[in-house]
C-alpha positions in Angstrom: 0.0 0.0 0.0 1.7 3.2 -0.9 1.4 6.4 1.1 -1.4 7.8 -1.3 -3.5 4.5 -0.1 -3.2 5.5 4.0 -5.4 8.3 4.3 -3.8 11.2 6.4 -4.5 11.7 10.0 -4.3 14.6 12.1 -5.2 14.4 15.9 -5.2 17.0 18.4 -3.7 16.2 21.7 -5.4 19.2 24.2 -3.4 17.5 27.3 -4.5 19.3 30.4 -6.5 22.2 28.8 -9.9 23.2 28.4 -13.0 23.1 31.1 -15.6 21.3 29.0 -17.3 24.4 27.9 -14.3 25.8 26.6 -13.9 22.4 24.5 -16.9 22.8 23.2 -16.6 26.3 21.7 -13.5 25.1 20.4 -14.4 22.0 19.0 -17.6 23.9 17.1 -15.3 26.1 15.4 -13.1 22.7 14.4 -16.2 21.4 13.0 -17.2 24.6 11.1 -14.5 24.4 9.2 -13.5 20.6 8.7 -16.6 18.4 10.0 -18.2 18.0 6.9 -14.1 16.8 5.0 -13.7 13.7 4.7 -10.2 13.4 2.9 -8.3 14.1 5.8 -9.2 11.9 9.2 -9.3 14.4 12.3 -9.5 13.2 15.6 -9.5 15.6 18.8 -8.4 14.5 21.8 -9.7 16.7 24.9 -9.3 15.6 28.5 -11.3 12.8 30.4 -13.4 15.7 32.3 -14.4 17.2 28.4 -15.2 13.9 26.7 -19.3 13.7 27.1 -19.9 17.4 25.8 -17.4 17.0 23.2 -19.4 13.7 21.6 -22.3 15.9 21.4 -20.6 18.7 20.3 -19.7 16.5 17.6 -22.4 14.5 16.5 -23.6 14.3 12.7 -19.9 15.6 11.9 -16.8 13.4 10.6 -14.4 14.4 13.4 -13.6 11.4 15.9 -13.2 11.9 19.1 -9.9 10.3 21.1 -8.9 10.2 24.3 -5.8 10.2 26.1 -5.1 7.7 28.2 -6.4 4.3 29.2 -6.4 1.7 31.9 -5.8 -1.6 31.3 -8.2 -3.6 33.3 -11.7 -3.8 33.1 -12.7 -2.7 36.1 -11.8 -2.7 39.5 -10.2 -0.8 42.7 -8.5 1.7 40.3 -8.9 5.2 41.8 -8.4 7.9 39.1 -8.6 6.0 36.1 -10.3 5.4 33.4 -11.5 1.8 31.2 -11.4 1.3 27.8 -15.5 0.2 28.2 -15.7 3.4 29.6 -14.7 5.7 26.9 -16.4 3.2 24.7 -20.0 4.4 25.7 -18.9 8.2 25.5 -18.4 7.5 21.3 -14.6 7.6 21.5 -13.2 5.9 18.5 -8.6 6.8 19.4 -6.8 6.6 22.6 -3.6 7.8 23.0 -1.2 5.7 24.8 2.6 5.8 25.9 2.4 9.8 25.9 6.5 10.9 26.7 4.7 13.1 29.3 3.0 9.8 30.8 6.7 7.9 30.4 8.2 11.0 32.0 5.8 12.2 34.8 3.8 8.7 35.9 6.9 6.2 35.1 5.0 4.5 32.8 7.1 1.5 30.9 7.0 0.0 27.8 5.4 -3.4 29.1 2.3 -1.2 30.9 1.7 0.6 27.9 1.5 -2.7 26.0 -0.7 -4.0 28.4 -2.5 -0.5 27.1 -2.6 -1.2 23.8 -4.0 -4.5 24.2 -6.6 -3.6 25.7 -7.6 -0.6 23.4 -7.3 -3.2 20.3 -9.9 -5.5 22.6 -12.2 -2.8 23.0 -12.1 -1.8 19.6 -10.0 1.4 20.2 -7.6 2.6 17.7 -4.6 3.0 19.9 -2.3 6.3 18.9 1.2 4.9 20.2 4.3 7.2 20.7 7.9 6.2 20.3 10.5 8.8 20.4 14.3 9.4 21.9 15.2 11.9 24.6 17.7 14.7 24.1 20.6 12.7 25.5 19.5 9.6 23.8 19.8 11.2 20.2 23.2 13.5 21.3 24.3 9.5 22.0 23.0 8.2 18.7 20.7 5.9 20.4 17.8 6.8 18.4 16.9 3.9 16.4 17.7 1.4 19.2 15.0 3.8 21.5 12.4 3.6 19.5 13.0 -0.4 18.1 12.6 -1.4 21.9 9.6 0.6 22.4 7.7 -0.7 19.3 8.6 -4.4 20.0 7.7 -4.1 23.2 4.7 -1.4 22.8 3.3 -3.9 20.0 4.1 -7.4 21.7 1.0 -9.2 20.9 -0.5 -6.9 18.1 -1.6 -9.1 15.2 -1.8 -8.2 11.6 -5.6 -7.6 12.2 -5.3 -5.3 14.4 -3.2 -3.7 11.7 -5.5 -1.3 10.3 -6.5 0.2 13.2 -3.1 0.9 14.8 -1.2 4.1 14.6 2.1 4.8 15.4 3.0 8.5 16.6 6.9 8.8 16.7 7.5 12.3 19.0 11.4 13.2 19.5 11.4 14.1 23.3 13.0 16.9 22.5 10.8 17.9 20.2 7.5 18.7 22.4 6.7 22.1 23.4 10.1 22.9 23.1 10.0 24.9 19.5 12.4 22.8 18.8 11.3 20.1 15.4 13.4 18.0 13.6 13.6 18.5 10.4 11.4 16.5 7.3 14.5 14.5 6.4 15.3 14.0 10.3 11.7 13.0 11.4 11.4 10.5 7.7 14.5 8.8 8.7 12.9 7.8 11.9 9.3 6.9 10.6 11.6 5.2 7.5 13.0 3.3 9.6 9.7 2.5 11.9 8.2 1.6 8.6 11.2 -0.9 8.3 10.4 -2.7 11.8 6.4 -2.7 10.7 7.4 -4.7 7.6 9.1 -6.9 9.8 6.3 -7.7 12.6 3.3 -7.8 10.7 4.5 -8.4 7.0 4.7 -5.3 4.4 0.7 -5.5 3.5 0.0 -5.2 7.1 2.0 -3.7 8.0 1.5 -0.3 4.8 -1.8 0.1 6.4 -0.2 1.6 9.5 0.1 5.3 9.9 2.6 7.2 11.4 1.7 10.2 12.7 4.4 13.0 13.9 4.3 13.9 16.8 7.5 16.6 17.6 5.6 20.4 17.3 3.7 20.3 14.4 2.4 23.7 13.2 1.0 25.6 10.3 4.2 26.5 9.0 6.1 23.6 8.9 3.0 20.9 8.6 3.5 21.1 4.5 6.9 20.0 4.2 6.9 17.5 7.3 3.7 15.9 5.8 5.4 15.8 1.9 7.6 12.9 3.5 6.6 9.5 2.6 6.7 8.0 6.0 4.5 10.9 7.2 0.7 10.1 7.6 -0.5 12.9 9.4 0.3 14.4 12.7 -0.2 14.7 16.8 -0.4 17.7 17.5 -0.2 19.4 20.7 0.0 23.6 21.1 -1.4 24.3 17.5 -4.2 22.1 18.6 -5.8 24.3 21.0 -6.5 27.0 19.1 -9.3 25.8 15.8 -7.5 28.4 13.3 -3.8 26.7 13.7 -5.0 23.4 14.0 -7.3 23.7 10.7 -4.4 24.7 8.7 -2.8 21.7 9.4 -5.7 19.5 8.1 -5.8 21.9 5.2 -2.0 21.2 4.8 -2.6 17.5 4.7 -5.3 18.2 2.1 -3.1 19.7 0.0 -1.1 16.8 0.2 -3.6 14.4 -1.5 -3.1 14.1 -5.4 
């Protein structure tokens, strides 16, 4: 499946932002402008607290609704968190899971956030799952090795009909909410190279209906050329996200990818 087969996704990651009636004026103006495209996919991704008035807010519209974290049981003595069943009946179709911020903050490991992903896949989530080095991990040319352990850990289990789907977000640490982005050929050799350990786990068929999203400060004015890559389905974005202007120039961007 070439790129032009993988239709281009663009998720917003709000993180901790937004009381729900602030999500909801800002996920009306997404919808003004995009909810009726469907060439692009665009997911939005408010917090837990924002979820219920942001499914209504976008009902009869072709934005999806993610969320950003899961638990991995069912049920249970759990205080704080969330199920999979649960965002199930509030419509939400993406979960983000393995966050750098979750990694970093809540010592979160590769094996728990597999745990994660199973779960989403058994609930019939579409898990969004970051990879990505640290500064001192690229200055040490660790990179590929990072992000190699993280996907065949991250994906243990994953089968090729899960395939379709599965996205991969691949954020450079460093990257987020930094100003800092790495460069299209910088962020392709990575998702090149993720592409590369795909093939090998699931098979290259399966394994081309993957997309890659990235994830490292994404804006209007570099969302062109980091989405002309051919490793580069779409993007997770974070700051540009949270205003509907910004973050519909990136789905336009994508658009103008599409020949």
């Amino acid at each position: 499946m070439a790129k032009s087969q993988r239709k281009f996704l663009i998720a917003g990651n709000w993180k901790m932002n937004k009381t729900a009636a602030e999500a909801v004026d800002l996920v009306k103006q997404i919808v003004a402008e995009v909810g009726k495209r469907t060439e692009v996919g665009v997911v939005v991704c408010p917090p837990f607290t924002s979820l219920e008035s942001v499914a209504g807010a976008l009902e009869g519209s072709t934005v999806r609704l993610g969320a950003q974290n899961l638990y991995p049981e069912p049920s249970g003595a759990f205080t704080g968190e969330v199920s999979a069943a649960m965002l199930r009946t509030l419509f939400v179709q993406y979960v983000i899971l393995g966050h750098s911020e979750r990694r970093q903050y809540f010592a979160e490991t590769d094996i728990f956030i597999n745990k994660k992903v199973l779960a989403a896949l058994e609930a019939n989530l579409s898990p969004i799952v970051c990879v990505g080095e640290t500064l001192p991990e690229r200055e040490g040319g660790q990179t590929l090795e990072v992000v190699q352990r993280q996907i065949e850990i991250c994906l243990k289990g994953v089968t090729n009909a899960h395939t379709e789907r599965l996205v991969i977000a691949y954020e450079p640490v460093w990257a987020i909410g930094t100003g800092k982005t790495a460069t299209p050929a910088m962020a392709q050799e990575v998702q090149g190279a993720i592409r590369l350990l795909l093939n090998g786990q699931f098979g290259v068929a399966a394994a081309a209906k993957v997309r890659i999203l990235y994830g490292g400060s994404m804006k209007p004015d570099n969302a062109e050329s980091l989405l002309a890559e051919p490793d580069i389905d779409g993007g997770l974005i974070g700051g540009a996200s949270l205003e509907a202007k910004s973050f519909v120039k990136i789905v336009h961007a994508a658009e103008k990818q599409i020949k």
